[in-house]
C-alpha positions, 0 to 999 in steps of 0.5 A, spaced: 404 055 634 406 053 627 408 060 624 413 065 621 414 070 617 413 070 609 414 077 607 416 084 607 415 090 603 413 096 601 409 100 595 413 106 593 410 112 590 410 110 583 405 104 586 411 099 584 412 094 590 420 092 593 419 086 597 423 081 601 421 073 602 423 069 607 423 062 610 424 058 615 430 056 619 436 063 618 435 068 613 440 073 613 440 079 609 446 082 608 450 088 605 453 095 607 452 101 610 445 104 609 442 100 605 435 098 608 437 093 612 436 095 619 429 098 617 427 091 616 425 090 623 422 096 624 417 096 618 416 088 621 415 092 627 410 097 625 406 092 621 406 089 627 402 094 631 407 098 634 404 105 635 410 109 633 413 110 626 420 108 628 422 107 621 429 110 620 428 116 615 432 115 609 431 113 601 425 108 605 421 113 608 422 118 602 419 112 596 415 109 600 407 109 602 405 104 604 409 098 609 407 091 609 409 084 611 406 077 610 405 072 615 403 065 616 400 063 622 397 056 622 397 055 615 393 061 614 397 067 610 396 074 613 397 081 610 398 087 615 400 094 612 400 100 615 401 107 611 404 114 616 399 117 614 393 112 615 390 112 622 387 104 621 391 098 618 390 094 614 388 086 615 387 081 611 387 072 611 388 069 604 388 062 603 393 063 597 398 069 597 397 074 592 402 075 586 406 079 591 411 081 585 406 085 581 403 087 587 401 094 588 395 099 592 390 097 589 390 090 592 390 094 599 383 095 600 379 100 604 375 096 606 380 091 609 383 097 613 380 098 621 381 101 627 388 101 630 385 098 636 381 093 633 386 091 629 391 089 635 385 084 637 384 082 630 391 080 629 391 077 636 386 073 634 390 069 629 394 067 635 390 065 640 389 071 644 381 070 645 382 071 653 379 078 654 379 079 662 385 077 666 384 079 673 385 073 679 381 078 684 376 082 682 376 086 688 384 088 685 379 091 680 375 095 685 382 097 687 384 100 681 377 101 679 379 099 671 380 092 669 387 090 667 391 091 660 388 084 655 394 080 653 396 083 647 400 081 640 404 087 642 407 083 649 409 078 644 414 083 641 419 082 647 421 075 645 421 076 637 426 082 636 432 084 638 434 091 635 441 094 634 441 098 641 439 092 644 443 085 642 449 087 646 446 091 651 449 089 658 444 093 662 436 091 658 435 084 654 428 085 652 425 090 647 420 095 650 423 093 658 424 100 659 417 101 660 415 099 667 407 096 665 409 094 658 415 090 663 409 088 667 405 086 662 409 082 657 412 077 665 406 077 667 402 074 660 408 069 659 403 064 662 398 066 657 403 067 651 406 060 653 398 056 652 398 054 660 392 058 661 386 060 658 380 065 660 377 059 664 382 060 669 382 066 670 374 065 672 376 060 676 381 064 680 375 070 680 371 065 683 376 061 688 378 069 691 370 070 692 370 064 695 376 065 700 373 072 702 366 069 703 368 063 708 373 068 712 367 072 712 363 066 715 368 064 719 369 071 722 361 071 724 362 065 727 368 067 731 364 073 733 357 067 734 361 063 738 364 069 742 356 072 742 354 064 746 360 065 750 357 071 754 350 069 753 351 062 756 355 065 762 350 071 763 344 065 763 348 062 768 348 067 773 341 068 772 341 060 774 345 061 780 341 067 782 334 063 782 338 058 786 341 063 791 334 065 791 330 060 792 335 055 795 332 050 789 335 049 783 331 050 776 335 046 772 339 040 774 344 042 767 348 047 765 347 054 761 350 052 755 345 045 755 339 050 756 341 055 751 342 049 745 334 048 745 331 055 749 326 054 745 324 047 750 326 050 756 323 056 755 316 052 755 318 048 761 320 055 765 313 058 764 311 051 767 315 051 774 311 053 780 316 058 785 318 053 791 323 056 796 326 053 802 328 059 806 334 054 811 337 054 804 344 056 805 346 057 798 346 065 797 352 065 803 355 060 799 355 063 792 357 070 797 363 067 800 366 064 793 365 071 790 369 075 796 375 069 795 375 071 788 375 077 789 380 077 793 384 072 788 383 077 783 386 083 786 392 079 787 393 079 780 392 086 779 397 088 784 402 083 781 401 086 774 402 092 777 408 091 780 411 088 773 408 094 769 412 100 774 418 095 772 417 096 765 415 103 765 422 104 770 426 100 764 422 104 758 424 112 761 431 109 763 432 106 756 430 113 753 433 117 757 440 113 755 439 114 747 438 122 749 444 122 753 448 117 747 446 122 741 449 128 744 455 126 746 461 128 740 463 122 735 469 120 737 475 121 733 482 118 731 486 118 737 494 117 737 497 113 742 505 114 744 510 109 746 513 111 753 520 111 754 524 111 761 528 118 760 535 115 763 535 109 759 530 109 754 527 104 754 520 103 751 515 101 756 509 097 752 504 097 758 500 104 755 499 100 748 497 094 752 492 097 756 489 100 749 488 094 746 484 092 752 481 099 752 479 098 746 475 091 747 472 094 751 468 099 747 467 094 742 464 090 747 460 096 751 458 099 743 454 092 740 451 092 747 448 099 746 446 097 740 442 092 743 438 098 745 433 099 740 431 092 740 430 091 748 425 098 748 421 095 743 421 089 747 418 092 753 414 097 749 411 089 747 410 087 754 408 094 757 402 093 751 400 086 754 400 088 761 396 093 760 391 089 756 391 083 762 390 089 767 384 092 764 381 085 764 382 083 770 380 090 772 373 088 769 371 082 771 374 085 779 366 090 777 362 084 775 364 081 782 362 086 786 355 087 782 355 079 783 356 080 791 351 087 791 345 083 787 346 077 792 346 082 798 340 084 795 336 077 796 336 080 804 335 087 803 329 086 799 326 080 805 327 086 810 322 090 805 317 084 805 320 082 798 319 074 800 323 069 797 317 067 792 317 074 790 323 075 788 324 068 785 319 069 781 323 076 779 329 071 776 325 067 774 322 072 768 328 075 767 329 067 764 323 068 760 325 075 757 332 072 756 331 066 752 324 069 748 329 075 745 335 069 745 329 065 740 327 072 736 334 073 734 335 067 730 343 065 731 344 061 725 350 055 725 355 058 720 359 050 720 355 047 715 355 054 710 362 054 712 363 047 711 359 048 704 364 054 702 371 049 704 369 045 699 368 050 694 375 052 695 378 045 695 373 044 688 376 050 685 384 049 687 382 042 685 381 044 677 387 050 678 391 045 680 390 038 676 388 042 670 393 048 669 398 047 675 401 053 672 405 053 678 409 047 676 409 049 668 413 055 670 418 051 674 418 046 668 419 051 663 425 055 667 428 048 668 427 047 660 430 053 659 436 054 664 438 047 661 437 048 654 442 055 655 447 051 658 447 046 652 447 053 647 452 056 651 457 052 651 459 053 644 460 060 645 466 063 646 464 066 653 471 068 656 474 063 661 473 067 667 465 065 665 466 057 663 463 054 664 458 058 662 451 057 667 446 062 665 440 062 669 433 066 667 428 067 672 420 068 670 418 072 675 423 078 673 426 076 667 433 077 669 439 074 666 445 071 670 450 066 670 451 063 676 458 061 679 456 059 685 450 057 689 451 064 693 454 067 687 450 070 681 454 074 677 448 078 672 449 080 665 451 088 667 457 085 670 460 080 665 464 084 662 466 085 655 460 085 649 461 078 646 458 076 653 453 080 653 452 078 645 453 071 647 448 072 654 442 074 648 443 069 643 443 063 649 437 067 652 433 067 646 434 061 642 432 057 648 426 061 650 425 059 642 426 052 642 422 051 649 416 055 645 417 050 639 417 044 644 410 046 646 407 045 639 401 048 638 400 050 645 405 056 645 401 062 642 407 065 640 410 065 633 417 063 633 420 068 629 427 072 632 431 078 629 437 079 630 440 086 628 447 086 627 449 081 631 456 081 629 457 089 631 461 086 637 467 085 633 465 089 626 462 095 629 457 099 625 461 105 627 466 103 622 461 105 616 461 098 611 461 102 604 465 097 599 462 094 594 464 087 597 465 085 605 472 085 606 473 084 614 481 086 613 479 092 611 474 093 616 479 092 622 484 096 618 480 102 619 478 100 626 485 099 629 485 092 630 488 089 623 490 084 628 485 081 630 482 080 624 482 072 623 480 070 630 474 075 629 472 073 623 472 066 626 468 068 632 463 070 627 463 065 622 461 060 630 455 064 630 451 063 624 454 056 625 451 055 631 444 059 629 443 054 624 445 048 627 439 050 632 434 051 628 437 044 625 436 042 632 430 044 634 426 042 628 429 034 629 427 034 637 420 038 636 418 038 630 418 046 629 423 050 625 424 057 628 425 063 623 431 067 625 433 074 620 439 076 621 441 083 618 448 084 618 453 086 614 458 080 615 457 076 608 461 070 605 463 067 612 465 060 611 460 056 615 460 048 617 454 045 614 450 050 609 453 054 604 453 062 607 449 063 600 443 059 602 442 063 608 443 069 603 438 067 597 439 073 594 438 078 600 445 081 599 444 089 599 451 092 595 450 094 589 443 096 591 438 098 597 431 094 599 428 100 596 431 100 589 432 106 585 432 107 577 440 108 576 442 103 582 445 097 578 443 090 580 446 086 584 453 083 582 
């Protein structure tokens, strides 16, 4: 997105306006100690909706009633202001800016100031964010029972400011990082920041984890319909042989599962058939002597399970009694071994320390395979399980056996009750009737077309996610972007040799920085030493993550503006107060200790505003977007390649002055 920043101000209280015009590509503002500098990015900050007031107290905040800065976001000016005192801020569009240098509290409106929170989303607004629900799972709502945080300009932040404390930090790179949800939030909102999404996929990602759970339901139903046919396809099957043993005739010639797929046709030809028995029919004996043959098969396979189940619960009480026995034995101490020697001619004898060593082998050895231990218990804790299910279901179908055997014997019990084989025939064959009438009632549906209907649903859904967002290989493109471009950025800074050639890498799942030395080595930035790496690490990482949003045009919501406070701190300290009316690095050294070293500290300075400027000159010539960098920093009058340093100053350079001036303050020399 084509923005930048135009403006900073404040209206003091005699309503007179102090003010700082900016442009794109670098703006440095430069001066000695406590004149204001470093309060440019907290009035930026606090106009740009931060809920805290961390404008340092001073001349600022004494003068001061009112703090504003002006934007340009896609050829529209923004006013946004902010008074201490003021629980709303001010928002105004302005196709035209206003005579900012007569500028005074009567161009600040009421009307124009809203609520805090409104204003944040107002000010999003101008940047594209009009997304309003980002949950992917609306039952990760239910969890929480809250929506999830909105994007919001204030996640933006991360990527625009790099504060004093924060430049050369070796443990935090990001602004607002310490906190662990804002932390969240703004990673999780870079797909958002960086225009991959809009709100019609997170709709589309609502629906698609609706749909998900919809057929894991459809299909856990028929699984359990499936199983349900199963059970009712053998107890019907039973009935048939029951009929059969009976009557020695069959009913039907197909099978249960035939039968069950249209009950309803065979119901109608059961009530039809006349009972027919053929008392020479040997099938009962059949079906009995088959069932005692199983019966006997399946207490074999108890009795074999049994016997591997005492095996293992042998192995299980003595494993257990083992470790008992290890851990209370004592740990063992350092033991010293003693050559011996022939009392008569002393010579060593070598044969105690050679048994030693073996007998130190040996309790390595003995000591890794007790700690195999735990592993084998969990093993046989696994197998004790399995065995034990096996058993139980064996010992189920050994009862329904028996209750086979037993209905069968009845066939001769009830004939010698003068139950005929009619009679009884006609008993199994009304428990058919019954059977299938309640099977009819219940109606079981066929899940496959509903579930075939949701599988294409979900492919429709993945379809769009994918040839639509394809957000995942957005991200992958974008850190190849990102890592490649550090690598052009990092090569001109003077990292020290130990990480040159500098490989910085950035992950945008966690935001963490690292130069990788090696495939199987990651050396991350609180582990690179001194500040100008961790100085350099920052700049490399900013700019590139500038440039990648520059290269998305106006896809990217993100406003290309970076501040940088005192980058040049690595090697000018700010401890080492700046009170000259000129910028004298010797000086500086001098008092600092480090007189020495003042020319090649100096060059490296002078290396990083040239590399700020040939990036923003860069990134203009390959994306058409030139970024913003403001740079408050008391370095001045550096000798630079291609600009003059006065250029990039124009007329920001606080010496004989401060931002707020005062009365009896002289102009600048």
């Amino acid at each position: 997105m084509r923005s930048y920043l135009k403006y900073i101000g404040v209206i003091d209280k005699s309503d007179k306006v102090h003010f700082v015009k900016f442009g794109s590509g670098v703006n440095v503002i430069t001066g000695k100690s406590s004149t204001g500098k470093s309060a440019m990015i907290e009035i930026f900050d606090y106009c740009f909706g931060n809920s805290k007031f961390t404008i340092p107290a001073g001349i600022i905040t004494d003068h001061a009633q009112l703090y504003f800065i002006v934007l340009s976001v896609k050829e529209t000016n923004i006013i946004l202001a902010r008074s201490p005192n003021k629980t709303k801020a001010f928002l105004k569009e302005e196709t035209s800016l206003p005579d900012i240098e007569n500028l005074s509290m009567q161009y600040f409106e009421d009307s124009f100031f809203i609520a805090f929170d409104n204003f944040k989303l107002e000010l999003g607004r101008y940047f594209g964010l009009e997304i309003v629900d980002t949950d992917e799972d609306l039952k990760d709502r239910e969890f929480r029972q809250m929506k999830k945080a909105r994007p919001s300009i204030r996640n933006m932040t991360p990527f625009l400011l790099q504060h004093q404390n924060l430049i050369a930090n070796k443990h935090a790179i990001f602004y607002r990082f310490d906190e662990k949800e804002k932390r969240e939030q703004t990673i999780e909102q870079f797909k958002i920041f960086a225009g991959f999404v809009n709100q019609e996929y997170f709709i589309i990602k609502q629906k698609l984890a609706d749909e998900e759970r919809t057929l894991k339901k459809l299909v856990n139903q028929q699984k359990n319909i499936d199983e349900q046919k199963e059970q009712n396809s053998k107890e019907f099957e039973g009935m048939l042989n029951e009929f059969f043993a009976i009557t020695g005739n069959k009913l039907f010639d197909e099978k249960a599962k035939a039968i069950l797929l249209n009950p309803a046709n065979y119901l109608n030809q059961i009530r039809t058939k006349k009972i027919e028995s053929n008392y020479e029919s040997q099938e009962a004996l059949i079906q009995l002597q088959k069932l005692k043959e199983h019966k006997n098969t399946l207490y074999a396979q108890q009795r074999t399970l049994q016997i591997k189940l005492k095996d293992i619960n042998s192995s299980v009480e003595y494993t257990n009694k083992y470790r008992e026995h290890l851990s209370s034995l004592p740990e063992m101490g350092d033991a010293k071994i003693h050559l011996s020697k022939c009392p008569f001619c002393k010579t060593s004898n070598e044969i105690i320390s050679t048994e030693a060593n073996l007998l130190l082998n040996a309790i390595e050895w003995l000591n890794n395979e007790l700690g195999k231990s735990t592993y084998l218990l969990d093993s046989f804790e696994a197998d004790k399980k399995r065995l034990e299910e096996e058993i139980r279901g064996i010992k189920s179908q050994i009862t329904n056996v028996y209750n086979e055997i037993s209905r069968l014997k009845n066939i001769t019990t009830d004939l010698q009750v003068n139950r005929d084989l009619e009679e009884q025939g006609l008993k199994a064959k009304l428990k058919m009737e019954i059977f299938l009438e309640k099977l009819i009632d219940k109606n079981i549906s066929n899940f496959e077309d509903s579930i075939s209907s949701s599988k294409s649903v979900i492919e429709n859904l993945r379809g769009i996610l994918r040839d639509k967002y394809n957000v995942e290989q957005k991200l992958k493109n974008a850190k190849t972007y990102i890592d490649n471009t550090m690598k052009q950025i990092g090569d001109n800074f003077d990292f020290e040799d130990s990480y040159k050639p500098i490989n910085l890498k950035f992950s945008l799942e966690s935001f963490e920085l690292w130069h990788e030395k090696s495939q199987r080595e990651k050396i991350y930035l609180r582990s690179m030493g001194s500040g100008a790496n961790w100085l350099y690490s920052h700049l490399t990482l900013f700019m590139a993550l500038h440039k990648y949003f520059c290269s998305l045009g106006n896809q990217a919501l993100t406003p290309q503006i970076l501040f940088l406070d005192q980058p040049s701190q690595v090697y000018f300290p700010p401890s080492i107060r700046d009170t000259d009316e000129r910028f004298d690095a010797e000086k500086l050294k001098e008092k600092e200790g480090k007189q020495e070293k003042t020319d090649e500290d100096l060059i490296a300075v002078e290396n990083l505003f040239n590399q700020m400027v040939q990036f923003c000159s860069d990134t203009l010539k390959e994306t058409g977007i030139e970024p913003q960098i403001i740079i408050t920093d008391h370095a001045d009058n550096l000798k630079l390649d291609n600009v003059e340093f006065e250029s990039l100053v124009n007329n920001r350079r606080w010496r004989g002055r401060g931002f707020i001036r005062l009365p009896q303050e002289k102009k600048d020399e």
